[in-house]
N, C-alpha and C positions, 0 to 999 in steps of 0.2 A: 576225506569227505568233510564238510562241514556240518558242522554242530549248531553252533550259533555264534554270533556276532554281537559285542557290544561296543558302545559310543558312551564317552561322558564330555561335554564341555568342548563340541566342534561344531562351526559353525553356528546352522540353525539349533541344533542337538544342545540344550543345555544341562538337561537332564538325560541321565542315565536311560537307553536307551538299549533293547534286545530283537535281535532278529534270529528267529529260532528255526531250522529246516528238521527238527525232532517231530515227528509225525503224532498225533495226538491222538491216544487212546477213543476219544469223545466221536473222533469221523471215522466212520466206517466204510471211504472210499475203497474200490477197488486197489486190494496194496500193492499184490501184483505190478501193476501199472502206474502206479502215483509213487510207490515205495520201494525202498530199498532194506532188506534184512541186513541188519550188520552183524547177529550175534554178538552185541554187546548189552551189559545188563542196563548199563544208564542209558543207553539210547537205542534200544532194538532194532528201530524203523527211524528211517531219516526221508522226508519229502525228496523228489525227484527235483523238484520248482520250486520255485517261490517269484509271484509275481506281485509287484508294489504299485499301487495305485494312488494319487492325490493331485491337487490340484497344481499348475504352475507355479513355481518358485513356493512350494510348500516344504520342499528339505529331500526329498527321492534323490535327485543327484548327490546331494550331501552326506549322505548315506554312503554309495559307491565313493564320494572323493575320500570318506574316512579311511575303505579297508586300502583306497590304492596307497594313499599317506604311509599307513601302518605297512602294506609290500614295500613303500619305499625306504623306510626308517630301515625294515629289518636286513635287507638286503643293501643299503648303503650308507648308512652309518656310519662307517667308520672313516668315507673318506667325504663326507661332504662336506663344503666350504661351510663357511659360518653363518654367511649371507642365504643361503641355500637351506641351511637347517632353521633358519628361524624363519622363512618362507610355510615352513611345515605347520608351522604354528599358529591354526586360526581361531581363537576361544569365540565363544560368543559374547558379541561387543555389548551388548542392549542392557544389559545391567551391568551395575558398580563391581560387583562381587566376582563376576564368573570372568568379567575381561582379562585378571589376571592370574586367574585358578590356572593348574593345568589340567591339560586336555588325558584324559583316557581311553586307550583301547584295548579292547582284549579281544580273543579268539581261542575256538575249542573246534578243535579238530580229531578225526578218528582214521588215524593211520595204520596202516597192517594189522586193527583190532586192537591199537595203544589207544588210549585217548590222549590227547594235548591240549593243555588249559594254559595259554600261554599269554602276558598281555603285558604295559606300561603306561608309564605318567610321563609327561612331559609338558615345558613350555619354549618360551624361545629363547631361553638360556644354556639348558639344562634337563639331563634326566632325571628325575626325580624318584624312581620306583621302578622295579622291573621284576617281573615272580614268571616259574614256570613250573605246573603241578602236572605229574605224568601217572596216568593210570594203567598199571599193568595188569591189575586187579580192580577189585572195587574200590581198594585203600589208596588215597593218594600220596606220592612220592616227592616232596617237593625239592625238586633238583638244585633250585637257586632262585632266590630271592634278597632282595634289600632295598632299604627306603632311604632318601636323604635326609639327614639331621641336620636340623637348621642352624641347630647350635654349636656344634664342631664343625660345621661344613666339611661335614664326610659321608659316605653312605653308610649307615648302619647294616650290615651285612649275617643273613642268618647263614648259619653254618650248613657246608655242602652237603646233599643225601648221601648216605653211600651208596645210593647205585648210580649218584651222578660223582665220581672224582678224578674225570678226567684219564683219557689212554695210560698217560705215565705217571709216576707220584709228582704231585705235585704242578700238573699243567692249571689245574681250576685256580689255581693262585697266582699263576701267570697272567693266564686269560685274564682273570680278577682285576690285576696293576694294570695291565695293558687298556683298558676297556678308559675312555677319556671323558671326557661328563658330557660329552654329547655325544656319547657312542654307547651303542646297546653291547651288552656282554653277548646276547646271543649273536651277533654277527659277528664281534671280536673270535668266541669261541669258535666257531662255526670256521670262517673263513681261515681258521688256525690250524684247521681237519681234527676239529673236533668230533668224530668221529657217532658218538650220542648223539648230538643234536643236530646230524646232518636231515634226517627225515626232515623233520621240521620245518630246517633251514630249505629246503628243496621244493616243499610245497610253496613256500612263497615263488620260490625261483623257478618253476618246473608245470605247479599245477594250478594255481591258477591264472586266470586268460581274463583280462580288466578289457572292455573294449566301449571309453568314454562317448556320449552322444557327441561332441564338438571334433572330436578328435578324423584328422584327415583320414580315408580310405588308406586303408594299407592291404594292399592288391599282393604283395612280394609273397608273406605266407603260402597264399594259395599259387602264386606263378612258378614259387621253387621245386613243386610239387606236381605239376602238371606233366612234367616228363615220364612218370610211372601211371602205364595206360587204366590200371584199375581205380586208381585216385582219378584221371582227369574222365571215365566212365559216371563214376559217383558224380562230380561236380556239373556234369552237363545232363545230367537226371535231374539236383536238385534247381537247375536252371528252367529245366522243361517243366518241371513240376508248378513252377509259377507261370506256366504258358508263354511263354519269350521268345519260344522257337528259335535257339540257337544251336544249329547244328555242329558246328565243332568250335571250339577255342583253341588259340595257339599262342608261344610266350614271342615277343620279336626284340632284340635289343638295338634302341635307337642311340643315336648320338644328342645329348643334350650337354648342357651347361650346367655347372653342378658349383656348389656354393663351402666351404669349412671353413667353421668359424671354431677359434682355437681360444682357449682363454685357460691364462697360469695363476698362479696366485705371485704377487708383484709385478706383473707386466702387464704391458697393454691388447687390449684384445686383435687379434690376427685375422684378415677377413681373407678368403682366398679362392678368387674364382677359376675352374680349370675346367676341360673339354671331357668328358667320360661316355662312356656306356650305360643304359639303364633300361633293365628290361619292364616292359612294357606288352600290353593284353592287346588281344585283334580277335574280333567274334565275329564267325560264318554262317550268313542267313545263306537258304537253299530256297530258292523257286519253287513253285508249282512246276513248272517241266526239268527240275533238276540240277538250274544253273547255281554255283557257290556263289557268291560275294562276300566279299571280306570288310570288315570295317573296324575303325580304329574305337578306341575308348571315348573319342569325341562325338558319335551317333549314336552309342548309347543311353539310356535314360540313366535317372540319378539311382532308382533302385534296382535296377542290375546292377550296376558297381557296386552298390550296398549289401547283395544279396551273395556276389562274388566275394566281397572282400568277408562275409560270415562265413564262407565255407571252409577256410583251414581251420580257427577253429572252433568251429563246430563240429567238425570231423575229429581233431583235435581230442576235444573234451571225450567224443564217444569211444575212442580208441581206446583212451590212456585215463579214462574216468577222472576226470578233470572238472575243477568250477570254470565257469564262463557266468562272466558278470560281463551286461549289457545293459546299458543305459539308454531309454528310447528305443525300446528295441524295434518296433513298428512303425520309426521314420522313413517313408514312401515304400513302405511293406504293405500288399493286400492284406486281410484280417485274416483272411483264408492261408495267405499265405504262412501269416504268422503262427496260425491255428499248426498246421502241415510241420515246420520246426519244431515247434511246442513239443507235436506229437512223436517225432521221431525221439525224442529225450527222455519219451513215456516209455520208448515201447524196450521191456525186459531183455529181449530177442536181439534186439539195436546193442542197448546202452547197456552192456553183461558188464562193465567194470566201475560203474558208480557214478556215472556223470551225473554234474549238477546244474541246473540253469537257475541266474538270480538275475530279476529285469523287472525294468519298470516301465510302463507304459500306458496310455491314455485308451488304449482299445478296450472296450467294453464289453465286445464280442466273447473276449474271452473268461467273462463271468459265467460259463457255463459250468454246471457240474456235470456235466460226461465230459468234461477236458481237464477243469480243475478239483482238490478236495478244498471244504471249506478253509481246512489246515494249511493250504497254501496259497488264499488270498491276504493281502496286506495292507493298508491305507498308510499313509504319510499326513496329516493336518497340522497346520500353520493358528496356534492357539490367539487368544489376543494378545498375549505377552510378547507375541513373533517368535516363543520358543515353536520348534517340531515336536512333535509325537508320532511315536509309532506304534499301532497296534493289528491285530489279526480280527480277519472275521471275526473268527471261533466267541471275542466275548462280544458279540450280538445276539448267539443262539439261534443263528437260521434256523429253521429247517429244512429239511433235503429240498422240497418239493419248491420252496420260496422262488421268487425270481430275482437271483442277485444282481443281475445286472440294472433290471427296471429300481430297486431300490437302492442300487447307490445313484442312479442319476436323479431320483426323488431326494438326496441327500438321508437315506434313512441311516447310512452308516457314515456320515459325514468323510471327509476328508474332497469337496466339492466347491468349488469357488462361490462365493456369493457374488450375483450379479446384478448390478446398479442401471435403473435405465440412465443411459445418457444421453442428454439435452446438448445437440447443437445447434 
């Protein structure tokens, strides 16, 4: 489960930056329902949600591009092109100072009741710093850590824990040489079957579910899964549940034209067009006197695909308690509808193994507090510097009874576009 999230020095983000799903003593929402007991002492209670609100091109995607960055450093690393690694690299440009800083990000996570405080420096060179503090106790353990020396050009390396020194004597010293200056030791490790830092390594790879606002439907998830009658029960509930009246779905594999593109390092890139198979969705409306029709993916509206392609995981997350990060997540979604998901991720009974929702979105609707605690609304605002800021309700000091929604669109908790009459 997620703890919290930080940013320094990405994109909008030039400042140090925290996203906290640590439930706050201060709201007294139903915890039941908004919360998760971890029986952990530093974080007892973790939010269910966390939803981010601000205005266009205020920094909310920039946010989700940080933690996908930091999934993709940790889990690829070791074999990315060079061209490709320093792609990774987006400081914020608008000042002298921070354009060549590097970027940081960290993460704290609570695994089987561990905690994982894990995080790194980087630019488009080079790693610069890499620390991993593991709590088994209150006391932290710090497994591995080192910063680069500018002056040696080496990493200054603090010495291993001993509860971190590797399966056999003498692996953390291998991992250590192996690990290249543009590769994290924890993937080097990891991917070595480093056996310690597989959790870790896992939840990148395993548990959480990134699903960008630009990025195409991806329908396959949920297609590969519709052959097991209790999954495709579940998905044509939560299909009626938005009123669509789709009575059955079924997978069909068509012949299309399929495209692979190959690229080496030295050679020239390989385009290569070939004849395949690709399965593909068909949704059954039923008449008033009972007749089926079938239709393909092309008579569907843009938000049933959108609401199809949310169902594996969503289901997903609830199964396997799982983050799911959505970006926009109420693009051609009713407010209702979105309220209806929101709420399945509330309910105790649903989501028994820790699912997390973290989304941003423009619906206002859902400033309700019988849906949300004030602990998990969030703003994004665009400063005049063009740095981002991210802050919580909680330091406005609502009150319960206030009306959140009417006062962020009065701008009382800012993060709200200013609007210019314009003169044509």
């Amino acid at each position: 489960m997620l703890i919290e999230f930080r940013v320094t020095n990405f994109r909008s983000f030039r400042d140090e930056q925290c996203l906290s799903f640590s439930a706050s003593s201060h709201d007294k929402g139903v915890d039941e329902i908004h919360c998760i007991a971890t029986q952990n002492i530093a974080a007892p209670k973790l939010v269910r949600s966390a939803v981010i609100y601000g205005a266009n091109a205020s920094g909310k995607s920039n946010l989700i591009f940080a933690l996908m960055t930091m999934q993709q450093m940790v889990l690829n690393s070791t074999r990315l092109l060079e061209s490709q690694y320093r792609e990774l690299y987006t400081p914020f440009l608008l000042d002298q100072e921070s354009r060549t800083q590097p970027t940081a990000l960290e993460i704290t996570l609570l695994l089987d009741g561990v905690r994982y405080q894990y995080g790194f420096q980087y630019d488009g060179e080079r790693i610069f710093a890499e620390w991993l503090l593991v709590y088994k106790t209150s006391k932290a353990q710090r497994w591995f850590e080192y910063h680069y020396n500018h002056e040696t050009k080496k990493n200054d390396w603090e010495p291993f824990s001993v509860h971190f020194k590797g399966e056999k004597k003498g692996q953390g010293e291998l991992w250590k040489a192996s690990t290249a200056v543009r590769s994290l030791f924890l993937t080097q490790a990891a991917q070595s079957n480093s056996q310690l830092l597989q959790p870790l390594f896992n939840w990148f790879t395993n548990d959480l579910l990134v699903l960008p606002a630009r990025a195409e439907f991806n329908l396959l998830p949920t297609l590969q899964r519709l052959e097991d009658p209790q999954y495709k029960k579940w998905v044509l509930e939560l299909m009626n549940a938005a009123d669509i009246h789709i009575s059955d779905i079924k997978v069909e594999n068509r012949n299309s034209q399929q495209v692979e593109f190959k690229l080496e390092p030295g050679k020239p890139p390989e385009l290569r067009a070939f004849e395949g198979e690709l399965p593909d969705v068909a949704f059954c409306h039923t008449t008033p006197d009972g007749i089926e029709q079938w239709f393909d993916r092309r008579f569907e509206s843009f938000g049933t695909l959108r609401l199809l392609s949310y169902a594996a995981p969503l289901l997903d997350a609830i199964e396997n308690g799982k983050l799911l990060v959505v970006d926009e997540f109420d693009t051609s979604l009713h407010p209702l509808l979105t309220r209806y998901i929101l709420g399945m991720l509330h309910k105790s009974h649903l989501s028994k193994n820790g699912a997390q929702l973290w989304m941003t979105t423009h619906d206002t609707s859902l400033l309700d507090p019988e849906l949300l605690r004030r602990d998990q609304i969030w703003f994004v605002e665009k400063k005049k510097d063009q740095t981002s800021e991210l802050y919580s309700l909680l330091e406005f000091s609502p009150r319960k009874n206030d009306a959140i929604e009417r006062g962020y669109l009065q701008g009382r908790y800012g993060a709200v576009p200013f609007l210019s009459e314009f003169l044509f």
